[in-house]
C-alpha positions as CSV (number, residue, x, y, z in Angstrom):
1,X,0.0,0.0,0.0
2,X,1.6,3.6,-1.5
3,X,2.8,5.5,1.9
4,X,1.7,8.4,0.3
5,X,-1.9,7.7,-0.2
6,X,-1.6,6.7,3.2
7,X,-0.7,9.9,4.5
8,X,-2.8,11.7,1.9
9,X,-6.3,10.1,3.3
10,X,-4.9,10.5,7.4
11,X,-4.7,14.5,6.7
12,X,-8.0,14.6,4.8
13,X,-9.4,12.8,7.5
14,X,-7.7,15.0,9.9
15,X,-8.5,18.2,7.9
16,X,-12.3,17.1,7.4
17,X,-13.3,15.8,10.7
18,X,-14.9,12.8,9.2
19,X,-14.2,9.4,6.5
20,X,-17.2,10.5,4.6
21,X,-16.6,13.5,4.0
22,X,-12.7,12.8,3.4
23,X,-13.9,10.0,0.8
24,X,-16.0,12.4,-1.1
25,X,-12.6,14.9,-1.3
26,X,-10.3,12.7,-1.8
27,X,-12.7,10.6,-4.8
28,X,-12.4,7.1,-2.8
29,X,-14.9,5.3,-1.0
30,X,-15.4,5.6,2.3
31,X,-14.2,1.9,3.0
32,X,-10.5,2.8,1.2
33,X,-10.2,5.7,3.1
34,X,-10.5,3.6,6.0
35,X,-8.2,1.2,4.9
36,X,-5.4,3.8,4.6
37,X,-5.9,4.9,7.9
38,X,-6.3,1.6,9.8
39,X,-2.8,0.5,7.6
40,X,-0.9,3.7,8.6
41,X,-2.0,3.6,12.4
42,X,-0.6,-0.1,12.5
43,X,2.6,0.6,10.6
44,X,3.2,3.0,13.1
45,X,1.8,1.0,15.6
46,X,-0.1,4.3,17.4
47,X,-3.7,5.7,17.6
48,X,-4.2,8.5,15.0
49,X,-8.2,9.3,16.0
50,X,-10.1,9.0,18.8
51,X,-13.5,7.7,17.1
52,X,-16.8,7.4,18.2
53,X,-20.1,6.9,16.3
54,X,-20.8,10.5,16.3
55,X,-17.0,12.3,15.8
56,X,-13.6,11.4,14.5
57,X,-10.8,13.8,16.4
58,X,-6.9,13.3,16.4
59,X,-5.1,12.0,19.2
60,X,-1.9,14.4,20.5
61,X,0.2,11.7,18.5
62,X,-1.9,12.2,15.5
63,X,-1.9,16.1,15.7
64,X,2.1,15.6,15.9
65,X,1.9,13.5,12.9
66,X,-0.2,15.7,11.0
67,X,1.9,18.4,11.4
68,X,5.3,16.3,10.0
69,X,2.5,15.2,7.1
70,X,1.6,18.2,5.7
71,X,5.1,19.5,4.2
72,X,5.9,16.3,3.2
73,X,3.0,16.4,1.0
74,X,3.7,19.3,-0.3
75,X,7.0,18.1,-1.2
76,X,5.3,16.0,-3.2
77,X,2.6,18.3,-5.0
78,X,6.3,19.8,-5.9
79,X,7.4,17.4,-7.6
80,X,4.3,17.0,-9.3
81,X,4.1,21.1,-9.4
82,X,7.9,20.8,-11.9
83,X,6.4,18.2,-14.2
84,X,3.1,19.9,-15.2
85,X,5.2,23.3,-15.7
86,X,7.4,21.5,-18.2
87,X,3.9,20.6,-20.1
88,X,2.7,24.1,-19.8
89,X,-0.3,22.7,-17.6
90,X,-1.8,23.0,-14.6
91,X,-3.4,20.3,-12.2
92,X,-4.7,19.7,-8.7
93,X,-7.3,21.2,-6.4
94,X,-7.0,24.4,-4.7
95,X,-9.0,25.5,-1.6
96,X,-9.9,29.3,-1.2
97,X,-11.8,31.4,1.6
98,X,-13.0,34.4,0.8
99,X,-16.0,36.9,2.8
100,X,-19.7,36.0,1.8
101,X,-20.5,39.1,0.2
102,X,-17.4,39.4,-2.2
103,X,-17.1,35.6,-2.5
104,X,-20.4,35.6,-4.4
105,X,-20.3,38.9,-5.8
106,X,-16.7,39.7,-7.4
107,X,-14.9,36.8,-6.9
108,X,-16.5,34.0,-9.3
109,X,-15.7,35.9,-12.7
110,X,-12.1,35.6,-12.4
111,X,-12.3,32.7,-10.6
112,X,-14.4,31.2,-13.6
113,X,-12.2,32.8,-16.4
114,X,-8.8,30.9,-14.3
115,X,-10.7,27.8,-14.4
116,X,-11.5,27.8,-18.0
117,X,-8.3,28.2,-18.9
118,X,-6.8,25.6,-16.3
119,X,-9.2,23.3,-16.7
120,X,-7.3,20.6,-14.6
121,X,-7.3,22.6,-11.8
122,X,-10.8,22.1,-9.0
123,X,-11.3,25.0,-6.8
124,X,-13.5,24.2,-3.5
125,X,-14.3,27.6,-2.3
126,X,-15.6,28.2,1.7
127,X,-17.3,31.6,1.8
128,X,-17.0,32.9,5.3
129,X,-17.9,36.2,7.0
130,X,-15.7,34.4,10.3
131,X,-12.0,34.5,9.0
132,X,-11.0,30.8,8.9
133,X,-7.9,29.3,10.4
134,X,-5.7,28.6,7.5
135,X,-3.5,26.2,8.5
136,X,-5.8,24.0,10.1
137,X,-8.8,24.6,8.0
138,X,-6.1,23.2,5.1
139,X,-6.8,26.1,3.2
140,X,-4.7,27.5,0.8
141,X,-5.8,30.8,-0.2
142,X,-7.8,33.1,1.4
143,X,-9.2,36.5,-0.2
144,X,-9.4,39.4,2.8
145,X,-10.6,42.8,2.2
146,X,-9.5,45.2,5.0
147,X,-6.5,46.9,7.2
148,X,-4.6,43.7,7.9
149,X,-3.5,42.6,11.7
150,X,0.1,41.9,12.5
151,X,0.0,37.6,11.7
152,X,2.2,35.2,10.6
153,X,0.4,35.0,7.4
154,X,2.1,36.1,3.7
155,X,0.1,38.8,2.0
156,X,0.0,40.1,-1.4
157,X,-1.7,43.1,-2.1
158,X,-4.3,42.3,-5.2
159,X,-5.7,45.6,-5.3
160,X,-7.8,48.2,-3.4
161,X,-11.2,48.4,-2.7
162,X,-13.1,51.7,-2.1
163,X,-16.0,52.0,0.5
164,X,-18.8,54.1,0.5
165,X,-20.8,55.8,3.0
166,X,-24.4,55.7,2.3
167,X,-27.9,56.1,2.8
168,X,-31.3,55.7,2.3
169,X,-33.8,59.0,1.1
170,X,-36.5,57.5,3.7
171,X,-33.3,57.9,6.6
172,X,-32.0,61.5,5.5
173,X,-35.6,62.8,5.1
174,X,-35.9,61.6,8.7
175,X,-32.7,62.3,10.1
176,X,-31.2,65.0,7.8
177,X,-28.8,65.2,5.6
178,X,-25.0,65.0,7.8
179,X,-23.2,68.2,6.2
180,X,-20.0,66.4,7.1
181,X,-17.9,63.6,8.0
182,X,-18.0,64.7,12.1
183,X,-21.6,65.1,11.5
184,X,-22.0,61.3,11.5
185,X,-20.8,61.2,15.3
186,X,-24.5,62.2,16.0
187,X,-26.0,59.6,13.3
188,X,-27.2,55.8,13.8
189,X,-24.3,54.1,11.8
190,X,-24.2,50.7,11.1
191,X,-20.9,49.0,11.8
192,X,-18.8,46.2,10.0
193,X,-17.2,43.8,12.9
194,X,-14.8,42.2,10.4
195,X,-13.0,45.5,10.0
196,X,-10.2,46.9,12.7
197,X,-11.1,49.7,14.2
198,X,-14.2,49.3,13.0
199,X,-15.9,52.3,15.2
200,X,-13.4,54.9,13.4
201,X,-14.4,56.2,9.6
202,X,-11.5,57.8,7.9
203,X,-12.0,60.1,4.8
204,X,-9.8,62.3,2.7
205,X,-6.6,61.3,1.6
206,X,-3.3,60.5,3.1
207,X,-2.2,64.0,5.3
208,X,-4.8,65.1,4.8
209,X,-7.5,62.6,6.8
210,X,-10.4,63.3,8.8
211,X,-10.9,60.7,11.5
212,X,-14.6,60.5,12.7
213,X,-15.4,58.3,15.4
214,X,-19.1,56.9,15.3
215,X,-22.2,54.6,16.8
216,X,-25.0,52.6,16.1
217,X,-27.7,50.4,17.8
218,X,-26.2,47.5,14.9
219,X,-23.1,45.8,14.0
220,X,-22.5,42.5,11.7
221,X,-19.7,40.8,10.2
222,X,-21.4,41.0,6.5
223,X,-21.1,44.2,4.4
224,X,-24.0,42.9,2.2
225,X,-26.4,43.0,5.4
226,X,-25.4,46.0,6.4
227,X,-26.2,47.4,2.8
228,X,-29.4,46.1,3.2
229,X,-30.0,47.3,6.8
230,X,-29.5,51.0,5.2
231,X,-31.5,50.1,2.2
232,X,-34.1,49.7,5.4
233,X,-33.5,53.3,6.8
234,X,-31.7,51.8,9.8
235,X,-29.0,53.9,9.5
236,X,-25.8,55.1,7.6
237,X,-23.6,52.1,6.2
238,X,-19.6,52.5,5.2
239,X,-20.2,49.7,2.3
240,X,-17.4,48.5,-0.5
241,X,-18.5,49.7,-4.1
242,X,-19.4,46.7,-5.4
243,X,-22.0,46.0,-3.0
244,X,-24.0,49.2,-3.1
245,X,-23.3,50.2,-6.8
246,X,-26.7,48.4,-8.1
247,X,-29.0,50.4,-4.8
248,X,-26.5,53.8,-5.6
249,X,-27.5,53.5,-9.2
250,X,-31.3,52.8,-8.9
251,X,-31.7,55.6,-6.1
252,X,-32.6,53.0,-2.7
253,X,-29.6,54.2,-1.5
254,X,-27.6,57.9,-1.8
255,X,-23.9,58.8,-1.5
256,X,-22.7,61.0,0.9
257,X,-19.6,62.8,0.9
258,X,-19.3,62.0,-2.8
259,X,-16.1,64.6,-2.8
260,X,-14.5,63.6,0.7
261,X,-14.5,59.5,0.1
262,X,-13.7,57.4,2.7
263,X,-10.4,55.2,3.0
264,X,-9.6,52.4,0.6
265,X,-9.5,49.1,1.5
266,X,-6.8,46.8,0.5
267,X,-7.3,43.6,-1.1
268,X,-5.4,40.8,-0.4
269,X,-4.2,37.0,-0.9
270,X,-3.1,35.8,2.4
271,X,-1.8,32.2,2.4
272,X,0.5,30.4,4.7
273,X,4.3,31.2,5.1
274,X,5.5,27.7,6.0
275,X,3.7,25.6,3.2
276,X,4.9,25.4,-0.2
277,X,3.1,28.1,-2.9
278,X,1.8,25.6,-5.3
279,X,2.6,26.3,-9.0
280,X,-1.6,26.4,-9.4
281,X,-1.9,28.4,-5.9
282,X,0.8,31.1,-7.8
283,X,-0.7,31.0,-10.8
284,X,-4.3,31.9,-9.2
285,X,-2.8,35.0,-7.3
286,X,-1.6,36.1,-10.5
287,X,-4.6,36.0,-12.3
288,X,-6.3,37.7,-9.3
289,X,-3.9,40.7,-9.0
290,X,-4.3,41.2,-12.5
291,X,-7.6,41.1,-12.9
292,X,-8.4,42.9,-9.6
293,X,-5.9,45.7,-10.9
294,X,-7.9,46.0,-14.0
295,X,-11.6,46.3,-12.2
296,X,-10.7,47.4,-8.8
């Protein structure tokens, strides 16, 4: 029995929590999964899972294995990486997180032009508002939109990502219509929790920024919801373009401070400093920095 395909079904079982759902990723049955577990475990005569009829969970040997696992695999998808480049072809699966909102908005037309021209290549994205753990989510890619916190992580920059502070008519009529950025410290602003600092809106440019610290009776982790809270009248969102550029268009919502615009946001391809960058995984952030550069 291959030692690879061994250790290739352990960290999918590892990475997924469960032999079904391993099976299904990996394209094996549930009962060759097993197999390859039950064969490494008793080659290495140790206890990999704990497993009951309701979880499967790694034992403190089986964590310690998983972590010597995983860059030998990648060795591996190396190897494999320097033989499809000499073809001029690119194979394997890549695993991507990305926020909800952009995930479903911007992210599947490059995505979908990469994959026509890779065909080879499978993409399982996880669309998440929570950022993931990369490392032990087994994720290689993840898309983040936003001032980025001090981590371990590798970043490169894709492109930027302007936000908008908005309105609906039904709120301003009510409320009034803020003259200015400090204005909005006495307006019911709806808050993003996946940004830092989230409480402080910046606008103007570089030396020349106005920092305006507001409130709300509502915060969530999902832009898109937020633009639709405002599209309620709720209050005053800080929204990236892309999400409010079909309400800003057809009047449900209004710009405000069309000539003092709040801060960019950067965009950005975070992966993992201590696991090989897959020829595919390179080739992906590529294509995404172009085409982000292009249609920002």
């Amino acid at each position: 029995m291959d030692r690879i395909d061994t250790m290739r079904a352990f960290v999918a079982v590892a990475e997924e929590a469960s032999f079904t759902l391993a099976a299904r990723k990996l394209g094996m049955s549930n009962r060759l999964v097993s197999k390859y577990v039950k064969e490494l475990e008793s080659r290495l005569s140790v206890q990999l899972f704990n497993r009951t009829t309701r979880s499967v969970a790694l034992t403190d040997v089986g964590l310690a294995y998983l972590e010597r696992c995983r860059p030998i695999l990648a060795q591996f998808e190396q190897l494999d990486d320097a033989v499809q480049q000499r073809h001029a072809a690119l194979a394997g699966p890549i695993r991507v997180t990305a926020p909800t909102g952009f995930g479903s908005l911007r992210l599947p037309g490059p995505l979908g032009l990469f994959m026509t021209k890779h065909p080879n290549v499978t993409v399982e994205m996880r669309l998440s508002d929570t950022r993931l753990a990369l490392v032990e989510e087994g994720i290689d890619l993840a898309i983040r939109i936003g001032r980025l916190q001090d981590s371990s992580l590798v970043a490169r920059k894709l492109g930027r990502m302007p936000l908008i502070v908005c309105a609906a008519p039904g709120y301003l009529a009510r409320r009034g219509h803020p003259a200015h950025p400090e204005s909005l410290a006495t307006h019911d602003c709806l808050i993003d929790a996946n940004q830092f600092d989230a409480a402080t809106w910046r606008f103007g440019s570089p030396g020349k920024e106005t920092s305006v610290r507001v409130s709300g009776s509502c915060a969530a982790n999902s832009p898109v919801a937020l633009a639709a809270l405002a599209m309620d009248g709720i209050g005053v969102a800080r929204c990236p373009e892309y999400v409010v550029a079909d309400a800003l268009c057809d009047g449900r919502l209004k710009e405000l401070f069309a000539d003092r615009r709040s801060e960019d946001l950067g965009l950005y391809a975070i992966y993992p400093p201590n696991r090989h960058l897959t020829a595919r995984v390179r080739a992906l952030i590529d294509h995404l920095a172009e085409a982000f550069d292009k249609h920002p």
